[in-house]
Structures are given as C-alpha cells and as structure tokens.
N, C-alpha and C positions, 0 to 999 in steps of 0.2 A: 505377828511376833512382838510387835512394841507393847502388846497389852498384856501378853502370857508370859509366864517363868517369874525372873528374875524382878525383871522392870514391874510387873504390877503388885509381885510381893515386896519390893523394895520401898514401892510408894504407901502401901499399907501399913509395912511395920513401922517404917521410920518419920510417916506425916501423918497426924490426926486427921480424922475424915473430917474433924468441924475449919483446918486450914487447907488453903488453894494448895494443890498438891502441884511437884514439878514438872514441867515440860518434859519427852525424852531425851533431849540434850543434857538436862540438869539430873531426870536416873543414872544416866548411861557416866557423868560425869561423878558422879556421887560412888558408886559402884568402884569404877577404875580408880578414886581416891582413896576408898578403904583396899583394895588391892595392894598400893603402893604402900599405905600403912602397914600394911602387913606384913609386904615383903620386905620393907625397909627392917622389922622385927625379926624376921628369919635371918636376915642380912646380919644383924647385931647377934643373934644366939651363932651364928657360925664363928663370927670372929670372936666370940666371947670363949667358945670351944676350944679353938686355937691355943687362945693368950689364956685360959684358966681350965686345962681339962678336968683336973679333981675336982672344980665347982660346976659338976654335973645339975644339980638342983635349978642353980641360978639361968641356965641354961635352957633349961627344963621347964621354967618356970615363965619366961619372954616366949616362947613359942607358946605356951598356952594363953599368953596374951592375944600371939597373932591370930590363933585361931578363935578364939573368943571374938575378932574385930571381927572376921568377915563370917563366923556362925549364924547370925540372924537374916542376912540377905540369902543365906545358900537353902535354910530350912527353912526362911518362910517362904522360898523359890519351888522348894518341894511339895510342903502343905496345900500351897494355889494349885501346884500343878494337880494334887488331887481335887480340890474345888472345882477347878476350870479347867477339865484335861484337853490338849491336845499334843502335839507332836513332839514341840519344841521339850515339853512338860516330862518325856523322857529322861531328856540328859539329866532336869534337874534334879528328878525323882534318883536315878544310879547316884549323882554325885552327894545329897545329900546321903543316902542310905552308909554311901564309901566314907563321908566323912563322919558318922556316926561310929560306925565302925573301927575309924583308927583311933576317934577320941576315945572309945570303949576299950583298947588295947593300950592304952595310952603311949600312943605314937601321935606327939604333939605335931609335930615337924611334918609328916605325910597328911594330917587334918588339916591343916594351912594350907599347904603345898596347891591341894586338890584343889578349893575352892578360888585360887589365886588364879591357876593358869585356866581353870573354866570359866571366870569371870573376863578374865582377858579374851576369852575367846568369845562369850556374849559379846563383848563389847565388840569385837571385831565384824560378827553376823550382824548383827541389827543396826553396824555404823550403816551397813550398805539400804538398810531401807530407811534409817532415816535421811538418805540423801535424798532419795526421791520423794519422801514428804516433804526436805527444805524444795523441790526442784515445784513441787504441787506448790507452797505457799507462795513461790517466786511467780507463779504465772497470776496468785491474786492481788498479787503487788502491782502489778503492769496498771490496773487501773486503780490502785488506790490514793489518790490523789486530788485536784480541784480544777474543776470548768467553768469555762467563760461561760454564760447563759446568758442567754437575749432576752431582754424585760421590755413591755412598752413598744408602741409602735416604731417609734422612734429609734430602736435598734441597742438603747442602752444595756451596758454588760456588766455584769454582776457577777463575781467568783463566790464557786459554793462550791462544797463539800462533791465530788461525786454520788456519792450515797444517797443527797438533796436531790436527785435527776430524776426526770419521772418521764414516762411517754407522753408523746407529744412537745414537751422543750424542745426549744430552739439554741444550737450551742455555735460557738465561733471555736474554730482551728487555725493556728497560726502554724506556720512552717515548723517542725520539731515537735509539735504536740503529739501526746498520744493521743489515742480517742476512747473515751470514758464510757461509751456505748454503743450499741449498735444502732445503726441510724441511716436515715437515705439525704443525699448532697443535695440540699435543696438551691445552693448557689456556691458557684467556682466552680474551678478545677484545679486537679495536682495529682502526686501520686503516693501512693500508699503500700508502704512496706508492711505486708502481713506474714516475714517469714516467721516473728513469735508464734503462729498458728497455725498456719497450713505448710512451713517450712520452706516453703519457696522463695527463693532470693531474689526475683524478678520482679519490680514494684508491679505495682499495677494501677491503671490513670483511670482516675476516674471524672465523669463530670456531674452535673445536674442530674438527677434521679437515679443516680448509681447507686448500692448499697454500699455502707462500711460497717465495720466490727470494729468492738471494741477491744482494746488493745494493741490493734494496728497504729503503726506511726505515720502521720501526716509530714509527709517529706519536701515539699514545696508548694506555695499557693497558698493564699485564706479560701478556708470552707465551711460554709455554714451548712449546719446539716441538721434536720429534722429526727429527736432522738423515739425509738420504736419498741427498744427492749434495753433495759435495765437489767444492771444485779446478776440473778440466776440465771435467769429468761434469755442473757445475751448469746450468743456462739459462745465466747470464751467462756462463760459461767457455766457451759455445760462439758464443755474441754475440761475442765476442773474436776466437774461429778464424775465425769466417765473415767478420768484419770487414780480420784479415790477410790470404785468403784470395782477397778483395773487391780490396785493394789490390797486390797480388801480381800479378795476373792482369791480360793483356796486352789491352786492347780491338783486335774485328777489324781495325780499318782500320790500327793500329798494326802488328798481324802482317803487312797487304797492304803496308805501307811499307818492311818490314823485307824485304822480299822481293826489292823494287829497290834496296835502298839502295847494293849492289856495283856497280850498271849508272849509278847516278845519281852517285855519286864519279868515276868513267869518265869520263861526259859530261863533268861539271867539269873534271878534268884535259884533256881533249883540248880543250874548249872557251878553257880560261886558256893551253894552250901556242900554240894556234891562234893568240891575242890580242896573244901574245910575239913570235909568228915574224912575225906581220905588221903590227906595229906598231914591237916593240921598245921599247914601250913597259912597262917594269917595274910602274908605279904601275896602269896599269890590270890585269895579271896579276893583282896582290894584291890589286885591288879585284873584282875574279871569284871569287876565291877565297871572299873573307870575305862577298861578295854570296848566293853559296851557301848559308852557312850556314841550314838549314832549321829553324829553332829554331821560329819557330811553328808551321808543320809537324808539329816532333815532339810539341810541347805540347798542338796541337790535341784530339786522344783523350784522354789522362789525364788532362789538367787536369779537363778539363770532367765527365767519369767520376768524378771523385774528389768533384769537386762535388755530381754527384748522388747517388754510393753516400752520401754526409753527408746530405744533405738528407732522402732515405728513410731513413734509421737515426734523423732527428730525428720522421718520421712514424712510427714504428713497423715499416718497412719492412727486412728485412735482405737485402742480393745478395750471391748469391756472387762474385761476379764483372762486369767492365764490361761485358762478352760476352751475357750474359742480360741486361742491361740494354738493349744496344741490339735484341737478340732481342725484345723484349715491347713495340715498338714494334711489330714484324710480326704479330703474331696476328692470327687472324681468325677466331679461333671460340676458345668455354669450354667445358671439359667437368668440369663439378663431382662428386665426390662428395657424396650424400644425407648419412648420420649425424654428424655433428659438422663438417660444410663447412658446408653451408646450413642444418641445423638445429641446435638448441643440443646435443644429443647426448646427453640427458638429458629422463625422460618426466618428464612433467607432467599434472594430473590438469585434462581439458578437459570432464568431466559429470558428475553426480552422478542417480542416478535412484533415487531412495525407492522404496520399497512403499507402499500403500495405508495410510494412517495413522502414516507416518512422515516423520518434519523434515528439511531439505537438514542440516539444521544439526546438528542431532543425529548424524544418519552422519557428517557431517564431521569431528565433534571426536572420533567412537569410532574411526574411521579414523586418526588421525590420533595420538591415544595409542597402538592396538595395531601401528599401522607404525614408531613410535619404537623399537621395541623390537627391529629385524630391519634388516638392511642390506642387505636384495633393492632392487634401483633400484624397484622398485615401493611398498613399503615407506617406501623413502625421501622419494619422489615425495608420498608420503600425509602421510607425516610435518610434510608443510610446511601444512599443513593449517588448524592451529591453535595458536597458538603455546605456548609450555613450558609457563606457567601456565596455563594452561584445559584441560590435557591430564589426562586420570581418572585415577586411582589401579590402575592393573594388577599383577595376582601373579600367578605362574606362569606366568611365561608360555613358551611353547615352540615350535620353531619348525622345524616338519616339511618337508624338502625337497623341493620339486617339488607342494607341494601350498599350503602358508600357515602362519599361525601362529593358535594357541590361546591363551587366558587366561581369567583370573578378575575381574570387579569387584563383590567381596562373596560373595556367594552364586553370582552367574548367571557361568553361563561364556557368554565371547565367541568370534568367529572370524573370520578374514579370510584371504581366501584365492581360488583358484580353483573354477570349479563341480564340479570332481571332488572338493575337500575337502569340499563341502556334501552331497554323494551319500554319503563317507563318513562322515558325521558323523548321516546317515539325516536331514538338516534340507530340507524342500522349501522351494525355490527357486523368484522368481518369473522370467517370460520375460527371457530373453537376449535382452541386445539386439544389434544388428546393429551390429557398431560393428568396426574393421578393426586395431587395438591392443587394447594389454593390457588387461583388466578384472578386476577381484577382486569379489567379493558380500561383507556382513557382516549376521552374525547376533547375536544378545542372548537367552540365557538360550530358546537352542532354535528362536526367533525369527527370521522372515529378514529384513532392513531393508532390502537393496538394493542398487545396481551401481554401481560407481565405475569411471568409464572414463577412459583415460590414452591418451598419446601422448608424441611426439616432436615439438615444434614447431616449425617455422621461426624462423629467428631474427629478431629485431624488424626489423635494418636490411637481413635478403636481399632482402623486393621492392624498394625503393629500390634496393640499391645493384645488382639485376641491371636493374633501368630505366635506372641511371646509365650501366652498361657499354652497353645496348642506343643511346643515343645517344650514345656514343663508337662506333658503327660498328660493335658486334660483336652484331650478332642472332642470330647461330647459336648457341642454347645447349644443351646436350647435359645430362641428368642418366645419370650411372651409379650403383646400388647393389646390396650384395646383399642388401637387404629385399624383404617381400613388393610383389606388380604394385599393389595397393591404394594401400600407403602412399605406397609411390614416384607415385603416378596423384595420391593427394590433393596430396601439397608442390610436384608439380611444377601443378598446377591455382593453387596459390594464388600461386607466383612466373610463372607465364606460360610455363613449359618447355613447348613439345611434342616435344621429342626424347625419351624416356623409356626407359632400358635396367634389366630389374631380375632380380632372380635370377640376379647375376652372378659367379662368382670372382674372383680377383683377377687372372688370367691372360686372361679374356675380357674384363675392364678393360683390360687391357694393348690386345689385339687390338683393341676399340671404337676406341682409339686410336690405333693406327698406320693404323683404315680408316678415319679421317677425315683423315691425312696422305696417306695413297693419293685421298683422291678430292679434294686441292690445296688442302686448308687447313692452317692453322698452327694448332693449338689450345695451350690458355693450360691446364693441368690444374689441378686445385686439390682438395687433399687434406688430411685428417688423419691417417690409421691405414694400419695397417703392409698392410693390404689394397690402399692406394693405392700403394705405394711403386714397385711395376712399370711403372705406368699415370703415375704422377710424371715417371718417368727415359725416359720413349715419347716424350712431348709436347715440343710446341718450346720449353715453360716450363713446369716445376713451380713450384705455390706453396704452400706449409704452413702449415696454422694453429698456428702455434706455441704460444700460449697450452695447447692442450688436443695437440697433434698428439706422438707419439710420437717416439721418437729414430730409427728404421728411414725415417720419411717426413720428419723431418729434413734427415737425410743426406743422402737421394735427390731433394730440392728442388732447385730452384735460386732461390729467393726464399722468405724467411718474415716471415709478418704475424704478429707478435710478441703482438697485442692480440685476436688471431683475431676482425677485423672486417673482413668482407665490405666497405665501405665503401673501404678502402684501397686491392682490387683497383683502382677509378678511378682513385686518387692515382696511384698508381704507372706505369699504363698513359699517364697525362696528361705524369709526370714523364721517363720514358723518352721520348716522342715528342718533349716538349722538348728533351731531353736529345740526340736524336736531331740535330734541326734542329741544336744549334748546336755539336755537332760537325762539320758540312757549312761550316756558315758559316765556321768555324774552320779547317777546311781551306784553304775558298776564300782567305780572307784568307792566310794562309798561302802557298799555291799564289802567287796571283797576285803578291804583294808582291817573293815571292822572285823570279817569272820579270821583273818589271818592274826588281829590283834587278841583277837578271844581265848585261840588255841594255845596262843606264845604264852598268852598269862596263868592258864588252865594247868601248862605242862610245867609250869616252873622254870621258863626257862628264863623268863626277865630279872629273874634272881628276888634279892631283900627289897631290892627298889626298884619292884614291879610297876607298882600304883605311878609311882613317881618319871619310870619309860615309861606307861602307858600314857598317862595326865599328859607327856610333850609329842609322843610320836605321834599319837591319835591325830592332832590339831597337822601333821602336816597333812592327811588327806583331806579337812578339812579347806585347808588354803589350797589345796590343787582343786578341789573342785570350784571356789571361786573365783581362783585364776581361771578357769577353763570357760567360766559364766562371763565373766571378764571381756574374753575372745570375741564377744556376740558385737561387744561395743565398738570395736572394727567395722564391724558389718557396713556395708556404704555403698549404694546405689544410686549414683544422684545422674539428672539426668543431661546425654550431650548433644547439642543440636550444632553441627555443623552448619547447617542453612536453614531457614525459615520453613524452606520448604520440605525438605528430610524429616523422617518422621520423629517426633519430638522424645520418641521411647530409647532412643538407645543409650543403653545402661554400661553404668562399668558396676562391676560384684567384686568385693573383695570377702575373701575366704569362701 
C-alpha cells in the first residue's frame, strides 16, 4: 500500500524523477498538509458566507482554491491507480471520478470536501503499515553501531564500523554491549538477553563454544567471541528479510478482491449513471460514488495480517507471509521430524551401569574427565558429567577414530570408548547391555568399570505441547525420521505418536507427505535439518526451528520458531484462527456497510449532501474494522512455569 494510490502519485507529480524523492513519513506528511490547507479554505468560505452572504462569488471563488490545492494528489492518485492497479487503487479511482464530477457541476465545496476526508483516511490506513516498516528498520538499528576487534597477537583492540566485520574476526564484549554478529564464545562467560529475537525474557548463559547472535545483549562478563556470519547471513538479518517479506506479501482474500475489482468499478459506474438518468438528481450520483468507496473492504486482510504477523514476531514466531498465516488455520494433521523437532538433538547420558565392585560415581567423574578431552557428541554428552573442578588430571591423551580415546592418570592408563576398542586393547568386558543408542565402556589401569549409555531425548515441553495441539483438533500426528525403528518406536511411545515412519531419506519424507495430502489432509510439517527441507516445501505449512535449524530448512519454511519451542506450535495455530475469524468479521463489516451505504445513496435518501454523509459515514466502518484488527494485539500467550520441573507449556490466552 505505501507504493500504490496516493503515495506514489504524490511522489510523481509533486518530485522530479532527476530529485531523491521522500520517504513515506515525508508523502504521508505532505498529503495531510495540503489537507489542512484546504480545510483551513473551506473553514474561511464558511465564515466568509456567514459575515458576507450576497458575496456569493468571493465565496465561491476560496473553495475553488481549496479544491484546486488537493486536485493533483487525488487525480494523479487515480491516473496510477490505472497504471499500477490494485485494490487500494479503487477508492482512488471512485474518488477522483466523484470529484470530477462535483468540479463539472460546479459544486466547489463537495470537490474539496471529498478529497480532504479521503486523504485523511489514507493517512490513517497506511499510518498503521508504516509502523511496522519503522518496527522492521528499528530491528536494523540494533546492530548499527561499532566493535571492539581484536588485532595482533597481542590482543590489541580497535573500534570499527560494524559493517568493517567480516568472518573469522575476533571481537571483545563488555557487560551492556550488543553483539554486532553472530558468533561462537571463544573465551568467557555471561548471559545473554536475546528477547529482541526469539522474545524470550530468560537470558541465557553462555560459555566457551556457545553460539551468540547478533543483536543479542551481553548482560555480564567480557566475551570474546569468534565472528561467523555478518550483515544478511546473520539470524537477525534474516528476521529482517522474513519480516519485509511478511509485509510485502498479499493475503488471499486480498488477491480474491483484486480479481473483481474491474467488474465492481462497472457496477458502480452503471449503477451511479442509472441513478442520474432517472433521477437527475447530481447529489445522489456523487453520493453512489463516494458510498462505494470500499476502504474497509480493502483494509480488512492486511490490517488485521499485519497485526498478527507483529504479535507472533513478539511470540517468538516468524511468517513469511499473511498467506501461511491464514493457511495454518486449515491443518489437520502434524507431521514432525524426530532429531532436533521433538528432541533436543543432542545425546545425553540416560544410565550409568558399573561392574561389580565399581561406584556410579566413580565412572561418572572418569567419564567425564576422559570425554572432556574429545569433541565426538558422545564425548561431549559425558563431558557434562562432572563439572571442571572435580575432573582428574589426564596426560596423553589420544583420540583414535571410530574406536575412543586413551589416556594416562599417573601410572594406570585409562580408555573410553566403544566395545571394539576394549577387544583391541585385549581388556575383557562385562555384558552389553541391551540398550538401542549409543554406549561406550571405561576401563582403569586394564580394568573394565562399565557402560555408560546415552541417547537423544525428547524435549522437556514435546508431550505438553503435542497434548496441547491434540486439543486444538489436531490428533493425527505423524513422526518421520531417518533414525533407527527403535529409537524412533521409543520417542514416539513417550509423546503418544502411533503413526511412526523411520529409516527414511529425505525424498521418502517428501512422499510421506504429499500421501497424506493425497488421502485429504492438510499437514502442518515441522523441521530442522536440511534433510527436512523437501518435506518443509510438500506440506501445506513448513515450520522451522530456528534456534538450532539450518539455513536450507530456513528458506524452505514458511514459518519459524525462533526459540525452537514446540510450545509455540499452539500459539501460533490459536493466533492464525483468530486471526482468521476476524478477517471474515472485517470483511463482513466491510461488505455489508458499504452495500447499506449504496442503497441510502441510490434512493436519495442522504438528501443534497449525500456525497458529503457518505465521504464521513463510510470512514466509520473503516475504523471499526481497524479497531477490530486492533484486538489481535491483545493477543498474549506467554509462558508459566510454576517449577522447573512442571511442563514449561502452560499458557495463559487472552481473547
């Protein structure tokens, strides 16, 4: 809308193409100032009426002023709208035609009039989308700014430009800094406020190899942190695209409007000359005309759109589009990916089983040193075992691929590893236990101690929040992965799946999916890894976990949970069906206001100063349907965790 009607015939007629033409702060300001001009001249021809009624002329003569001010923004508003048609391009088209018409009757006063309170009323639709352009440019503000950069071995720092940042820099974070890019903590710790992003108000601590984003605020601790992604390439720089991208994009009903808008100008015209030829009556012609005007109509879809695409960007929610917004009202079935969807995506160590004469505890913290030392996710998983200080004193250690790692504590060598290292290592081994993930054994000084078994776990809030979706109407739920039938049979046992597909490529994800659209559902996809991306773009909605999900299942989304919490999936599904409703309502209003303004005008019953009730009544269904789009921004679901251990999804819904 900021490019069509008004605003880009404005900037046409009244800036040379060869000068920088204005902002829409500076159209939309320009516009509302010949407005006031104007009216300030109708203001003068009334009191001039009053105090000199026999100088009719002089009277006569300031209103053809006023209209002569705001003439050229109203008809070169029309002209574009035939150049560049679209919705909005309606109003402009009726209102120039109406004001053509009174100037042709020379009724100076209703030619002003018209183009005053329709310009007011532009100004009032398009205030609400340029909020959310100033709301898009305030998120590129967050890093525009200057970083410390590390030069020289020696650690010397250098403030530069952001912009100067390139991967691979080395930058320093002090306490209150933002951070300028995305980047992994190469030293320190502290915590980091990322509600600008993912909306979450709960820092989060990070240390030595953790990732950050840029625009996150560093809230305590110096952090040096190794930068990876710049600019566009960052999270937030694509929060930005998806955001314009969001805005941009035409909701359906809006394309279904656009589609009659040539037949519904028709009807007008044949309807207003019909009204001429058998009446002869002028003032009702021009009250048909401006009765027309379809402004809540057109507002209906993207006010209310714009509303919601805000209100999920304040949940942690990103849409590409208003289109997939009202899409995710229809689903009728989920079809999750397993590894980093529903579970954390990352193993964790879920038994510890000693040998005979051996401590949980003891293996724990030997596990737990000899994993520090190796960066296999297994390793790592162990790693977390015991914390830094309670970790033994290791030498040599070394770290054999596809088998484990060796070391020294003193004299006795250690080992940790799979049971083909302990076969090579000639150490017997007590029974393997049955377990369906990863497991490693460790030995001491020749000695076997026992089995450390791991997995991949669900994530805390999946049973919740797939309980939640199941009472939102969607019980058909589907897992697809290409893990083993075990694993996939355990997670889908502890969230309540019985659809269960595993040992899948990425191309038979895809097929799972379009034969669930073959046999008449809408499925909701939801993915992280580049494995999903096919199966993403099949579905009648992709969602992404953005937090952990790649740039290829990015793209290929059409919605991203920024916080990658399962939980949200409900938000969003609750916020679109609102969302949904009161685009209809918005219509209706809409619809019916304008058919009841038609007929008032047609019948003569708004009297001489038809044009001039129609030009103010019209605008109140317009502002009811804004107000009504309004309502969404209520909307608020945030979430409540009584105890740690309670599941993290329980929501409060307002309206």
């Amino acid at each position: 809308m900021t490019d069509s009607g008004i605003a880009a015939a404005t900037q046409r007629a009244f800036w040379p193409w060869r000068l920088p033409r204005p902002g829409p702060h500076a159209a939309l300001a320009f516009r509302l100032t010949l407005s006031m001009i104007a009216a300030g001249l109708l203001a003068v021809t009334v009191v001039w009426r009053v105090l000199f009624p026999a100088e009719t002329e002089v009277a006569a003569l300031i209103a053809g002023v006023a209209a002569t001010v705001v003439a050229v923004p109203v008809l070169s508003a029309g002209v574009s709208s035939l150049i560049s048609p679209d919705l909005h391009g309606i109003t402009d088209r009726l209102v120039a035609i109406a004001f053509i018409a009174a100037a042709a009757t020379g009724d100076m006063t209703t030619a002003a009039v018209l183009p005053i309170v329709m310009i007011l009323a532009h100004v009032l639709e398009e205030r609400s989308l340029l909020s959310s352009q100033a709301a898009i440019r305030s998120l590129g503000r967050l890093v525009e700014a200057s970083a410390r950069r590390l030069v020289g071995d020696d650690g010397a720092v250098e403030v530069v430009s952001t912009r100067r940042l390139a991967a691979g820099d080395a930058i320093e974070l002090r306490a209150g800094d933002r951070i300028p890019a995305d980047g992994i903590v190469r030293d320190g710790t502290s915590s980091i406020d990322t509600a600008s992003l993912t909306g979450e108000s709960v820092p989060v601590d990070v240390v030595a190899g953790d990732p950050v984003l840029a625009g996150s605020i560093n809230l305590d601790g110096r952090l040096v942190v190794n930068v990876t992604r710049v600019g566009g390439e960052t999270t937030l720089g694509k929060i930005i695209a998806l955001m314009r991208q969001a805005e941009q994009a035409k909701p359906p009903i809006t394309r279904l409007l656009e589609r009659y808008a040539g037949a519904y100008i028709t009807l007008i015209l044949i309807i207003a000359a019909g009204v001429w030829f058998a009446s002869a009556d002028t003032a009702a012609m021009l009250a048909v005309l401006v009765a027309s005007c379809p402004c809540a109509l057109i507002l209906a879809a993207p006010a209310t759109a714009i509303a919601a695409i805000a209100v999920a960007a304040r949940h942690g929610i990103l849409i590409k589009g208003s289109g997939f917004l009202e899409r995710l009202a229809e689903v009728t079935s989920i079809v999750f990916d397993k590894t980093g969807t529903v579970t954390r995506g990352q193993l964790t160590v879920v038994g510890v089983v000693p040998s005979a004469g051996q401590s949980r505890e003891t293996l724990a913290q030997l596990a737990a040193a000899i994993g520090a030392t190796s960066n296999h996710p297994v390793s790592r998983a162990l790693a977390g075992l015991a914390p830094d200080g309670a970790r033994l004193p290791l030498v040599e250690a070394r770290e054999t691929q596809g088998f484990g790692v060796t070391a020294r504590i003193g004299d006795q060598a250690v080992a940790l590893g799979r049971p083909a290292l302990f076969e090579r290592l000639g150490i017997a081994v007590s029974q393997i236990p049955d377990h369906d993930g990863p497991l490693a054994g460790l030995s001491r000084g020749g000695e076997f101690m026992g089995w450390l078994l791991l997995a991949d776990q669900a994530r805390p809030e999946a049973e919740w929040a797939l309980d939640d979706l199941r009472s939102l109407g969607l019980e058909r739920q589907v897992l697809l992965t290409g893990d083993r039938e075990t694993v996939a049979r355990r997670i889908a046992a502890q969230l309540r799946i019985t659809d269960v597909t595993a040992d899948v490529l990425p191309e038979q994800k895809m097929a799972r999916v379009l034969q669930e659209i073959d046999q008449g559902f809408q499925p909701l996809v939801v993915g992280d890894g580049i494995n999903d991306a096919l199966a993403l773009k099949a579905g009648a909605v992709g969602v992404a976990m953005g937090a952990q999900g790649t740039d290829v299942a990015l793209a290929s989304a059409d919605l991203v949970l920024m916080t990658s919490d399962l939980c949200r999936l409900g938000t969003a599904i609750r916020l679109s069906r609102r969302c949904r409703r009161t685009i209809h309502v918005n219509v209706a209003i809409g619809l019916v206001w304008t058919v009841i303004l038609v007929v008032l005008a047609a019948s003569g019953i708004l009297g001489h100063q038809g044009a001039l009730i129609a030009a103010v009544v019209h605008n109140f269904s317009t502002f009811a349907g804004m107000a009504n789009a309004g309502r969404l921004l209520s909307f608020d679901e945030m979430h409540v965790s009584p105890s740690p251990r309670e599941p993290v999804c329980q929501e409060r819904a307002e309206g």
